[in-house]
Structures are given as structure tokens and as C-alpha cells.
C-alpha positions as CSV (number, residue, x, y, z in Angstrom):
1,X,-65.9,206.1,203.1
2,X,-66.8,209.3,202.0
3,X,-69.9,210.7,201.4
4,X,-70.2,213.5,198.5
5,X,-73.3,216.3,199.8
6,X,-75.8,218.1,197.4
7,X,-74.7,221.5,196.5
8,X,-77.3,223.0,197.8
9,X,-76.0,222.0,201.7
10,X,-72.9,223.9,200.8
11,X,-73.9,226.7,201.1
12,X,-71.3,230.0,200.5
13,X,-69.1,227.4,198.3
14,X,-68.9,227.6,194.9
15,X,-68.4,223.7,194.0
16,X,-67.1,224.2,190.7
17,X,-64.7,227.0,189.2
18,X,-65.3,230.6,189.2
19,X,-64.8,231.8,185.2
20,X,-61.6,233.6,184.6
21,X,-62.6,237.4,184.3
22,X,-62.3,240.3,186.0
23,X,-60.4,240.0,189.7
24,X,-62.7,240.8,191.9
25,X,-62.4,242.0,196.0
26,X,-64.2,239.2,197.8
27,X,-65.4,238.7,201.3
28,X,-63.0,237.6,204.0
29,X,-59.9,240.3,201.7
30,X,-58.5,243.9,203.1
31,X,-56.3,245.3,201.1
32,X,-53.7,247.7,202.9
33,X,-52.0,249.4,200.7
34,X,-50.2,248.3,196.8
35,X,-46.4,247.8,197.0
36,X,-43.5,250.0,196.3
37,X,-42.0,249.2,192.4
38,X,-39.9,246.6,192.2
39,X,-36.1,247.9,192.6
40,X,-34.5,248.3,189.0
41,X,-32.2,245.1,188.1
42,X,-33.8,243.3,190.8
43,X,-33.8,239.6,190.3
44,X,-37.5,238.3,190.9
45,X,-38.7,234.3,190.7
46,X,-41.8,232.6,190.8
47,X,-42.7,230.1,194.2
48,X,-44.3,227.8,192.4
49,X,-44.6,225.1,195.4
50,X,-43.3,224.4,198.8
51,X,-39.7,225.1,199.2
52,X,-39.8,227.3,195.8
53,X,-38.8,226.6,192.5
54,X,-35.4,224.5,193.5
55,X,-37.4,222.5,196.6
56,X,-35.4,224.3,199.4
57,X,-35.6,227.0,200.8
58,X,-33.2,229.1,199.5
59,X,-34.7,232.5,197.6
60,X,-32.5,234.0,194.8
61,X,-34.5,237.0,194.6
62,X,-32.7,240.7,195.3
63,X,-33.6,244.3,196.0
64,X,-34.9,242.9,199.1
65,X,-35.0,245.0,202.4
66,X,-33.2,244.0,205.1
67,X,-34.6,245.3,207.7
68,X,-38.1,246.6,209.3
69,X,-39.4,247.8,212.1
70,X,-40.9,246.0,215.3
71,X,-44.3,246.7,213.9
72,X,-42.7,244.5,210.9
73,X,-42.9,245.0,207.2
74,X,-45.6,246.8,205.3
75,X,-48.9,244.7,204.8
76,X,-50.0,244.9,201.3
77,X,-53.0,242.6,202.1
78,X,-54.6,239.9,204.0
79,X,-57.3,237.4,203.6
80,X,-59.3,234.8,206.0
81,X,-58.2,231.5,205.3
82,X,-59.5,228.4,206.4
83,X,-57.8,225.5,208.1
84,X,-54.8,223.3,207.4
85,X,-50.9,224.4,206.8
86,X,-50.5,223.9,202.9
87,X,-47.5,226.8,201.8
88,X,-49.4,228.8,198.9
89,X,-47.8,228.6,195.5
90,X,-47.5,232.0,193.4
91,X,-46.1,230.9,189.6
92,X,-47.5,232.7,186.1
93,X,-49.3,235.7,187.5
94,X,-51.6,233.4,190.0
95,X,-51.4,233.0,193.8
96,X,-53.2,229.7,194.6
97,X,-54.3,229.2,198.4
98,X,-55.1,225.7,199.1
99,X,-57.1,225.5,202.4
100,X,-60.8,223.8,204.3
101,X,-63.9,225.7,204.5
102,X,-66.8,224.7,206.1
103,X,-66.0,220.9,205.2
104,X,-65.1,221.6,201.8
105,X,-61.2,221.2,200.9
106,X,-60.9,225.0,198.4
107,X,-58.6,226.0,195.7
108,X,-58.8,230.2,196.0
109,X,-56.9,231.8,193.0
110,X,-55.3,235.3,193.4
111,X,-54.0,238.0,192.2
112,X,-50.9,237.9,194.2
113,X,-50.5,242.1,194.5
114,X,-54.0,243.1,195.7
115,X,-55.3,239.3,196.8
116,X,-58.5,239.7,194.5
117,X,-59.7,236.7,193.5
118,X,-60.1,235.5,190.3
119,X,-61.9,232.4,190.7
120,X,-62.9,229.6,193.7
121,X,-62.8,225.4,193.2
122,X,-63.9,223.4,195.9
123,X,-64.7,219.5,196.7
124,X,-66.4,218.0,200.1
125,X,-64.0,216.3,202.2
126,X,-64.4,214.2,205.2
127,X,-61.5,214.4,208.0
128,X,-61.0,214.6,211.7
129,X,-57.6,214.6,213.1
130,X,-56.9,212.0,215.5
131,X,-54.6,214.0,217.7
132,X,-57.1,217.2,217.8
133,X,-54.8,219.4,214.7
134,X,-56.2,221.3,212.1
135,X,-58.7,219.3,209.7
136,X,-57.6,221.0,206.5
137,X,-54.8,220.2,204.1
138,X,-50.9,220.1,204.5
139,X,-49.4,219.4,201.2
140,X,-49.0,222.5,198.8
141,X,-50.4,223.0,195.5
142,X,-47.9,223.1,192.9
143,X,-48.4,225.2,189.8
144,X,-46.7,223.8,186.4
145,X,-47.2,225.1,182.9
146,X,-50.7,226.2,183.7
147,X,-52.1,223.3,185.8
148,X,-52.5,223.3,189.6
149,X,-52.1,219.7,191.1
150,X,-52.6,219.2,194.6
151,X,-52.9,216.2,197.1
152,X,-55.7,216.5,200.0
153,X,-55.6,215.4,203.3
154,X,-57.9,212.3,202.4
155,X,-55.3,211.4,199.3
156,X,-57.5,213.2,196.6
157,X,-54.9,214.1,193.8
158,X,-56.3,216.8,191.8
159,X,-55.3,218.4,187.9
160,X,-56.7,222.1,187.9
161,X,-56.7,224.5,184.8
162,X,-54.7,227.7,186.6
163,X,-56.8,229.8,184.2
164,X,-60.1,228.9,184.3
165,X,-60.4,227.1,187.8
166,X,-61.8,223.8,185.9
167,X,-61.3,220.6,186.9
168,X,-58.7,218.5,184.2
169,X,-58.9,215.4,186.1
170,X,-58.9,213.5,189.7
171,X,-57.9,210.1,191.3
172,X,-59.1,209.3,194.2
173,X,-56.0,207.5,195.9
174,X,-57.6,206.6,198.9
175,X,-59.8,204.4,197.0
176,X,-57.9,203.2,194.2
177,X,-54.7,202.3,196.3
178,X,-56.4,201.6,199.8
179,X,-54.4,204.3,201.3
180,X,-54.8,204.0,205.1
181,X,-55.6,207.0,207.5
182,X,-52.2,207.9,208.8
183,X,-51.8,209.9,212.0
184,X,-52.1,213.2,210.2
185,X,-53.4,212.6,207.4
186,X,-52.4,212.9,204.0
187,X,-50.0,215.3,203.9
188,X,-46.8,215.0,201.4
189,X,-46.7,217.4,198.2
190,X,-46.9,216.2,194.6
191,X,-44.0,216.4,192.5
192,X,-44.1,217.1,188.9
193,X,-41.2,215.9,186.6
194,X,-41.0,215.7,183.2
195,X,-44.6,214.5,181.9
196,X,-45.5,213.0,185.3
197,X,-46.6,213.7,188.6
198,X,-45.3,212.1,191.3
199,X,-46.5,211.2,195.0
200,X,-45.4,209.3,197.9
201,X,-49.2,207.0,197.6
202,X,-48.1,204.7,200.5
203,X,-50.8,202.6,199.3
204,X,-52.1,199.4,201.2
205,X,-50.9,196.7,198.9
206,X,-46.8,198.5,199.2
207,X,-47.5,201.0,196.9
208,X,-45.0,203.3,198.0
209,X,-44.6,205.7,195.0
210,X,-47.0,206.3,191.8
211,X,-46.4,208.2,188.2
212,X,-49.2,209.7,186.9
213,X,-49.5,211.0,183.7
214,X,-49.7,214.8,184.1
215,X,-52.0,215.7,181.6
216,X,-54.4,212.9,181.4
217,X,-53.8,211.6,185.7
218,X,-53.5,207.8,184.2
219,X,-51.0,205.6,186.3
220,X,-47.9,205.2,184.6
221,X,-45.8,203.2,187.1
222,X,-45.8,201.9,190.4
223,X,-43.0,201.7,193.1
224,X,-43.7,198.8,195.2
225,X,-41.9,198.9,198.7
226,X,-43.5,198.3,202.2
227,X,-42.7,201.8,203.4
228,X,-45.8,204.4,203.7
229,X,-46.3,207.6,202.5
230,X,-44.8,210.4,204.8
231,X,-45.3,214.1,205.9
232,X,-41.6,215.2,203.9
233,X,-41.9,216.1,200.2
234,X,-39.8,215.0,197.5
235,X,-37.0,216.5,195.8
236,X,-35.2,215.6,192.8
237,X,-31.4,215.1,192.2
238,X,-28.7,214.6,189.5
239,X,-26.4,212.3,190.8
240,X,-23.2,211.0,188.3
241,X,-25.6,212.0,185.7
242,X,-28.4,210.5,186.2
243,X,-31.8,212.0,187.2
244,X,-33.2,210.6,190.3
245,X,-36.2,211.7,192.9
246,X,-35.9,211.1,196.5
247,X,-38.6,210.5,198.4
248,X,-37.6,210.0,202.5
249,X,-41.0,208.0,203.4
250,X,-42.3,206.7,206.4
251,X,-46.2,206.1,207.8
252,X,-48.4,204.6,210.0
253,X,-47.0,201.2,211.0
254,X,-46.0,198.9,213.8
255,X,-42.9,198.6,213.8
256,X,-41.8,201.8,212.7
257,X,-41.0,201.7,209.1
258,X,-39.9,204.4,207.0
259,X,-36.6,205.5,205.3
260,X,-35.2,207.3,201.6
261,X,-36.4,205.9,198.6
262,X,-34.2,206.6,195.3
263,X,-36.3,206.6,191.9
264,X,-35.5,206.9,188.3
265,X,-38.2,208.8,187.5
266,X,-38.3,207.7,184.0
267,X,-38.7,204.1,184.4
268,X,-40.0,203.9,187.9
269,X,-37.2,201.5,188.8
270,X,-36.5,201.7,192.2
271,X,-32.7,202.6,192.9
272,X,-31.6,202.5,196.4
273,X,-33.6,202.6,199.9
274,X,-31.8,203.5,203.1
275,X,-33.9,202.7,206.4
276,X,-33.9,205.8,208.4
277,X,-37.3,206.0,211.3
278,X,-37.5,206.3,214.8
279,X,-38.8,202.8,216.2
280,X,-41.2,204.8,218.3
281,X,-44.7,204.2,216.9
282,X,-46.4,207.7,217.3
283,X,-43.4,209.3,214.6
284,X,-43.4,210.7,211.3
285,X,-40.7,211.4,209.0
286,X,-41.8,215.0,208.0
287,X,-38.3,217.0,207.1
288,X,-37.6,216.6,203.5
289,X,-34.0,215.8,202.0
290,X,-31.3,217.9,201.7
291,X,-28.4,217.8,198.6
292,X,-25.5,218.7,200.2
293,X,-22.5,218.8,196.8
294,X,-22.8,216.3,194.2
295,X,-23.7,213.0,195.4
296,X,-24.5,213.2,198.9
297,X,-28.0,213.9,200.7
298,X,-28.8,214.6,204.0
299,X,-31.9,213.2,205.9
300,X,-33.5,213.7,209.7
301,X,-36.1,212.8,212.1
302,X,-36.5,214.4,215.7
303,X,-38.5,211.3,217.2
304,X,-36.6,210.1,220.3
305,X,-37.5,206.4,221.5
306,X,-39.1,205.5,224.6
307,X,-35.6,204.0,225.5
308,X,-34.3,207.3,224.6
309,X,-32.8,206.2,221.8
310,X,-32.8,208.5,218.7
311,X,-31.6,208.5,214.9
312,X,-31.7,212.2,214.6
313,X,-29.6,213.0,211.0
314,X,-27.4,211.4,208.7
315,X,-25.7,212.3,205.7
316,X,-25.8,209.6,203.1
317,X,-23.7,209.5,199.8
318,X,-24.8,208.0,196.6
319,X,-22.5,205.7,194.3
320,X,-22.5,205.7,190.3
321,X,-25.3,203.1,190.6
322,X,-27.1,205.1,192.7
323,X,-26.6,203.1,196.1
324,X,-26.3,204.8,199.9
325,X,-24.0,204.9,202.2
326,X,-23.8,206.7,205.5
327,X,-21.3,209.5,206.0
328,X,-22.3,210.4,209.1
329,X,-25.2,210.4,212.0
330,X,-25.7,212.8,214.8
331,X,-28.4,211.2,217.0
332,X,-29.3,214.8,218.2
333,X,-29.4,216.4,214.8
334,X,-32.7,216.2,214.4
335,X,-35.7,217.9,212.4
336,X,-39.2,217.9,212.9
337,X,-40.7,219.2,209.9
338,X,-39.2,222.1,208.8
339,X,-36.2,221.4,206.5
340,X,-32.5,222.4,207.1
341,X,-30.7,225.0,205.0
342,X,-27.1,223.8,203.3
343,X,-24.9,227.1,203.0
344,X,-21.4,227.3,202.2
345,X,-20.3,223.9,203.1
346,X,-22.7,223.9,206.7
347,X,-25.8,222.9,207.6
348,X,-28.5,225.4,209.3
349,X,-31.6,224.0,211.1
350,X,-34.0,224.1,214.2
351,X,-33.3,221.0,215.9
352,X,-35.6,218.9,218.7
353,X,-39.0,217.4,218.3
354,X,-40.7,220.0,221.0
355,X,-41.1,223.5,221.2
356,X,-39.4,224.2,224.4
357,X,-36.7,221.7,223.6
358,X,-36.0,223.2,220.1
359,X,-32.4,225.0,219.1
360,X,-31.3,227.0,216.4
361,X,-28.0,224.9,215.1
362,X,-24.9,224.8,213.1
363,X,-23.4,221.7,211.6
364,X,-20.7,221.2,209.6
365,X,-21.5,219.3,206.4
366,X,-18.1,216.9,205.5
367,X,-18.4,215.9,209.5
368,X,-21.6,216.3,211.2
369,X,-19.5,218.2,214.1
370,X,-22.2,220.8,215.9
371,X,-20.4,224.1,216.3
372,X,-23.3,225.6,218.3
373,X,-26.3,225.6,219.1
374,X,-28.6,228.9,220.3
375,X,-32.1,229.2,221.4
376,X,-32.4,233.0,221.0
377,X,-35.1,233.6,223.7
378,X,-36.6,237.3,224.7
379,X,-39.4,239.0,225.8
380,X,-42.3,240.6,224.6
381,X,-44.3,243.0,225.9
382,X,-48.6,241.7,225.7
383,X,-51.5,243.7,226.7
384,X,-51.4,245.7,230.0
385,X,-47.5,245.5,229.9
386,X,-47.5,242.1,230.7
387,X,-43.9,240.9,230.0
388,X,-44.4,236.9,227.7
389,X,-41.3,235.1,227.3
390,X,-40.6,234.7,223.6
391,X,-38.5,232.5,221.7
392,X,-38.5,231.0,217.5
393,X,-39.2,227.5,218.9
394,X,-39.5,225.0,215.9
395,X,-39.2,227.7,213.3
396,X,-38.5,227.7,209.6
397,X,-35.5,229.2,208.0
398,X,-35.6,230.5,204.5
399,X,-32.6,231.8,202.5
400,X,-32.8,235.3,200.8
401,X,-28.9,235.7,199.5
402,X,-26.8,235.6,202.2
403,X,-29.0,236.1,205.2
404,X,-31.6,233.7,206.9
405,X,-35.1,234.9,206.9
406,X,-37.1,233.2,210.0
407,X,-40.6,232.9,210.4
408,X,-40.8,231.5,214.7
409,X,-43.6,229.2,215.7
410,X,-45.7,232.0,217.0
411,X,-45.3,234.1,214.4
412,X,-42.1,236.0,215.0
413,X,-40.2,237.4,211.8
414,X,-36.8,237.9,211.9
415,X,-33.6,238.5,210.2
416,X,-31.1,235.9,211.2
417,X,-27.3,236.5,210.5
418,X,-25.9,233.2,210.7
419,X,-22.0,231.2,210.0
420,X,-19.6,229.1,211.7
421,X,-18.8,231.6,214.4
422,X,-22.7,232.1,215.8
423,X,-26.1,233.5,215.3
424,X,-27.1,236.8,215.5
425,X,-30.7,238.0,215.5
426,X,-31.8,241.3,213.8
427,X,-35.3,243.0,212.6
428,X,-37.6,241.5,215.3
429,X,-41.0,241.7,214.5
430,X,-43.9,239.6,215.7
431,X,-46.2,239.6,212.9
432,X,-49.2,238.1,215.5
433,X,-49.6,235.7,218.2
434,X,-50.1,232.8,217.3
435,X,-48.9,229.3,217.5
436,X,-48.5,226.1,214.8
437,X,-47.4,228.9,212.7
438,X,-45.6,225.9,210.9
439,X,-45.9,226.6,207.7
440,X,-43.1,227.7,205.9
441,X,-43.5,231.8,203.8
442,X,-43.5,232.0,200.3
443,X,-41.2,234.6,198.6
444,X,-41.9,236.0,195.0
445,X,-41.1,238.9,193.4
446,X,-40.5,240.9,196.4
447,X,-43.3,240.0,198.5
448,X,-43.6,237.6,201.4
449,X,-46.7,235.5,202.0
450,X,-46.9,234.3,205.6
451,X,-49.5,231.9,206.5
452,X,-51.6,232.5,210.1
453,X,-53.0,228.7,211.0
454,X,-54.9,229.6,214.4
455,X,-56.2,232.7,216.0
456,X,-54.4,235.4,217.6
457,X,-54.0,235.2,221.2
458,X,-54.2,238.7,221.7
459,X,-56.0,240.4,218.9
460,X,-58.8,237.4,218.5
461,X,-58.1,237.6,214.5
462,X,-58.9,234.9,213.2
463,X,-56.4,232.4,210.8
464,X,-55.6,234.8,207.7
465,X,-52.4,234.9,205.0
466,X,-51.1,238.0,205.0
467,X,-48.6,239.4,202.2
468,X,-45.9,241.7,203.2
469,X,-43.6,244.3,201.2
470,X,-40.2,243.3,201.3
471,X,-39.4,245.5,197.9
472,X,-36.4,247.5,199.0
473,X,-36.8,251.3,198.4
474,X,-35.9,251.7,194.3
């Protein structure tokens, strides 16, 4: 049950919007310096949610730099954040950072070249996590045709006006669909298709998937299938024709359930379900599908069970009617969370469900066939010339052209130079020192927002994002 608090016991929140006016510097920003001009003919594109405007990450922005030095790239500006690992979305002139502050789940809107803010929403929100992680959210706001919908950690879907900051509507899905507290929290990302927004409910009456209409937030259709509501977010597809959403799903249960759900996403009518969950309880499906051609999709868990079994990936391919059927399945292919990159026919991820145990791999697509697998491991030099062993752990990958930008799990950025034949590591820099640095950076119009979820080990700073120049030199 939650329990809403008078406004006067939040104090330093504003509980409703900020008017649009003037940006303003605001308490908590440094701004470092503005950024070099944008390189002439330089191809720039909004991020307007996780995993950018084609959900994956793959950037097709140019005139990027590729290189910087170990101090790493120029800081245009940073801000304090509060908790939680939501990706920030930047989309019509807005930056929208969707974080916790003093028990109050907050929509900040930016300016995303000098990180003034142009106006604050915020709503209480009651949540612990269970396993002792951030309290904040983990699913990222998504900015569509001036509206700002985002899904909390305690299943509050929201409709904000990116403008003015107001409030356009609300359900409260933990209530309405009896949504149970998973082991994480609430934590997949809206999706908004055509007039609707869709979310992976995982309701407590099998309400796997609801349609809400995006301008009003009514309930337009309901997906009813036992299987809960995951960590992954969705992605949509065109398969023979058809438009479809995929939605690899998987919560809180015992036995382990979980597995990719096919939708028409004008009708609701479910198309196809392929069971894909490690039988461990304690797992999450939390890596979200990857197209790989036409008609085929590729899906992964790193969950090993406690008789050491393991599902890891598989590639599934889709028929005219829109039913699965496995390709292929390598038991040790698998993601945690962060979501594997299909380039030129192979696949590109960090596989294992632990830090230590993680690897940098190389797959090839038609066949599943690993053809290697690196941990690129180094050292770093800390205070009083101590020597700390480094490595990217479970790190993201994002594609800028044909290079892999790599944000490690303690905040190491990197150039990666990766095909067939190996990896290669280039333009080290470690950005700060700190770990569940999980969430994956946003690239737009030549600037990279990198998200800091805990302090610095070395400096003290506390959890900030940070925007960096990546404009090459005009």
C-alpha cells in the first residue's frame, strides 16, 4: 500500500511541474565548458529512450571523435542525480532524467548542452529493494511527439507534457492489475507504437501485456498469459509484413516462468510465445531481444541452475504466421542485462551472469559458433600509486558506425575495435570509480551522457550524469 505525504513533508521537491520559461542553473549542476560546433554534414539523431531511436544500440550519428585521452573526453557538464539506473532520454530539444530523491520518484527536464533545467515533476514513492540495490527507478522515460511516459519502480505509468512538466494522466498498475513486488522491482520500459503505449504489466490475474491509449492512458487491450513482467524492454519488428512487438518476459515465480511473447500490436492478439527462463528461482530475464535479418530474433539469459544447467542464448526464427522456432542455443551465450550488438552478420556481447566471470564475445549469427572470447583486463594506477586490477566486467556496448563504444562496469570508457578475427581495445579512459555503472550512455547529437549510479571510490563524488564532448574537431 502506499501512502501519498503532504507537500509540506517534502521539502526541496517541487510536487508538481516547474512552468516552461527561462532554463535556469540549479543546485546540484557545474557546467564545464559549452561544446565544440557540430562538424559540418555531420549526421545527428535524437535518443529518445533506452537503446535510442531504433531500440538497440547502435548510433548512426557521425563527426564523432575517435579517440581521447586517459583523462577521457571533454566534460561539458554534470549534475547530482539521485538513485536508480533509468538511461535518460534526449528527443525535441529536452533531456529528461528520470531518477529518486529523497523518497520522491523525479522527472528533471534539461537543456541537454548546458544541463539547465527547465522544469522539475515529482510523485512519492514507497520502495525498498529486497536484495539491498538502488531504491530508485530502472526503466527509461521515453519521449514521443511531446509527451514523456515513464514506468516507476512501484508500476506507476505516467503521461507528462515535455513542455510544460504537467501531468496528462496516470495509472496506477500496481493497483489496478495487482502487480506483485518482483525482486527488483518494476523495472521494464514503456513502448510507444502507433496511438498506444505498451508495457510488459505482468499483472496478478495473467496480465502479461497492456495497450493504453497514449493520449488519454485508457486500457485498450489486454494480453493474458501467465508469464510476469521482466527487467528486458520491448522492441518492435516487421516480420513477412506484418508489425509485431516482442516482449521476452519473465518475473517472480516458482517455478521459473518467463519466455518471448509475440504481439500484434494493433489488435492485441497474442502471436507466438517461446519459453525461454532459467529454472533457478532467484533469475530475471533482463537482456532485451535482438533482430538479427528478416525474420529471426535472438534472445538470452545468464542464470545458471543450481544443477548447473543453463539456457544461455538462442536464436529463434519466425514463420509467415508469426510462430518460433529455434535456430540455435548456446548454453554459455548468455546476457545479463545489457543487450548484444548484431553487426555484419555476428553477434557482439558481454557474456556471464558475474562480474569476474564476465567475457567480451564473438558469435556468429547463422550458427551460434563462438569465435572468441576476451576479458581485456589491466591495471590502473589509484591514489598513492597503488596498482588496482581493472577490467570492463558486465559492460555495455554501443555502436557508433563501425566501432564499439564501451561504457565497463566501473566506469571505464573505451573504444573497442571489434570483428571475426578479435578485439582490440583503444582510448582508455576511466571516467570515475565506480561500480553498478550498468546503465547503458545515451548518444545525441554529438554528446555522450553517461550515468554515475553510486559514489566514487576514490574521489567520494557522489552519483552524478555527466555529458561529454564527443564532437569531432570541425
Amino acid at each position: 500500500m502506499r501512502h501519498f505525504l503532504p507537500i509540506g513533508l517534502l521539502l526541496g521537491f517541487c510536487t508538481g511541474p516547474l512552468l516552461a520559461g527561462p532554463a535556469t542553473p540549479w543546485e546540484g549542476l557545474t557546467f564545464r565548458a559549452a561544446p565544440q560546433p557540430h562538424a559540418i554534414g555531420a549526421v545527428a539523431e535524437d535518443w529518445p529512450r533506452f537503446q535510442g531511436p531504433k531500440d538497440t544500440p547502435v548510433s548512426g550519428e557521425t563527426g564523432i571523435r575517435q579517440d581521447f585521452p586517459v583523462t577521457g573526453p571533454p566534460v561539458v557538464w554534470e549534475c547530482r542525480k539521485g538513485s536508480g539506473y533509468a538511461s535518460p532520454a534526449i528527443a525535441e530539444g529536452h533531456l529528461v532524467l528520470f531518477h529518486r530523491i529523497k523518497g520522491a520518484e523525479t522527472l528533471d527536464c534539461l537543456e541537454p548542452e548546458t544541463g539547465k533545467r527547465i522544469w522539475s515533476y515529482s510523485y512519492p514513492t514507497e520502495y525498498t529493494d529486497d536484495f539491498g540495490y538502488s531504491d530508485g527507478p530502472r526503466a527509461g522515460p521515453v519521449i514521443s511527439e511531446g509527451k514523456i511516459y515513464t514506468f516507476g519502480v512501484t508500476s506507476w505509468l505516467k503521461c507528462v507534457d515535455l513542455v510544460t512538466g504537467k501531468l496528462l494522466w496516470e495509472v496506477d498498475c500496481e493497483k489496478k492489475y495487482a502487480v506483485p513486488k518482483y525482486f527488483f522491482g518494476s523495472g521494464t520500459s514503456p513502448m510507444v507504437q502507433g496511438g498506444l503505449v505498451l508495457v510488459n504489466v505482468g499483472g496478478g490475474d495473467g496480465q502479461c501485456v497492456v495497450a493504453f491509449d497514449r493520449q488519454t492512458g485508457a486500457e485498450k487491450w489486454v494480453v493474458k498469459h501467465p508469464w510476469g513482467q521482466s527487467y528486458s524492454s520491448p522492441i518492435a519488428a516487421k516480420w513477412h509484413g506484418t508489425d509485431r512487438v516482442l516482449f521476452f518476459t519473465g518475473g517472480k515465480s516458482e517455478p521459473s516462468t518467463g519466455g518471448l511473447v509475440v504481439v500484434d500490436p494493433e489488435t492485441g492478439k497474442l502471436e507466438s510465445t517461446f519459453p525461454w527462463r532459467a529454472r533457478r528461482y532467484p533469475s530475471v530475464n533482463a537482456s532485451s531481444p535482438v533482430l538479427c535479418g528478416d525474420d529471426q530474433v535472438f534472445i538470452s539469459h545468464a542464470y545458471v541452475d543450481r544443477d548447473h544447467d543453463q539456457n544461455g542464448g538462442v536464436m529463434l526464427r519466425s514463420d509467415a504466421k508469426g510462430k518460433l522456432s529455434p535456430v540455435w542455443n548456446v548454453p554459455t551465450f548468455g546476457c545479463h542485462w545489457m543487450t548484444p550488438v548484431y553487426h555484419d552478420n555476428h553477434l557482439y556481447a558481454f557474456s556471464g551472469e558475474k562480474d569476474r566471470s564476465c567475457e567480451l564475445v564473438c558469435h556468429e549469427a547463422a550458427t551460434g559458433r563462438q569465435l572468441w572470447h576476451e576479458k581485456l583486463e589491466w591495471e590502473n594506477e589509484g591514489l598513492n600509486g597503488q596498482k588496482i586490477p581493472m577490467s570492463l566486467y558486465r559492460a555495455s556496448l554501443l555502436k557508433v558506425g563501425n566501432r564499439f563504444l564501451c561504457l565497463g562496469e566501473w566506469g571505464t570508457l573505451c573504444w573497442l575495435d571489434l570483428s571475426p578475427a578479435g578485439a582490440k581495445r583503444t582510448s582508455t579512459a576511466q571516467l570515475f570509480t565506480a561500480q553498478q555503472s550498468w546503465t547503458l550512455p545515451a548518444l545525441s547529437r554529438g554528446l555522450l551522457y553517461v550515468m554515475q549510479n553510486e559514489d566514487d571510490r576514490l574521489t567520494g563524488l557522489p552519483p552524478r550524469l555527466i555529458c561529454y564532448d564527443l564532437r569531432s574537431t570541425p
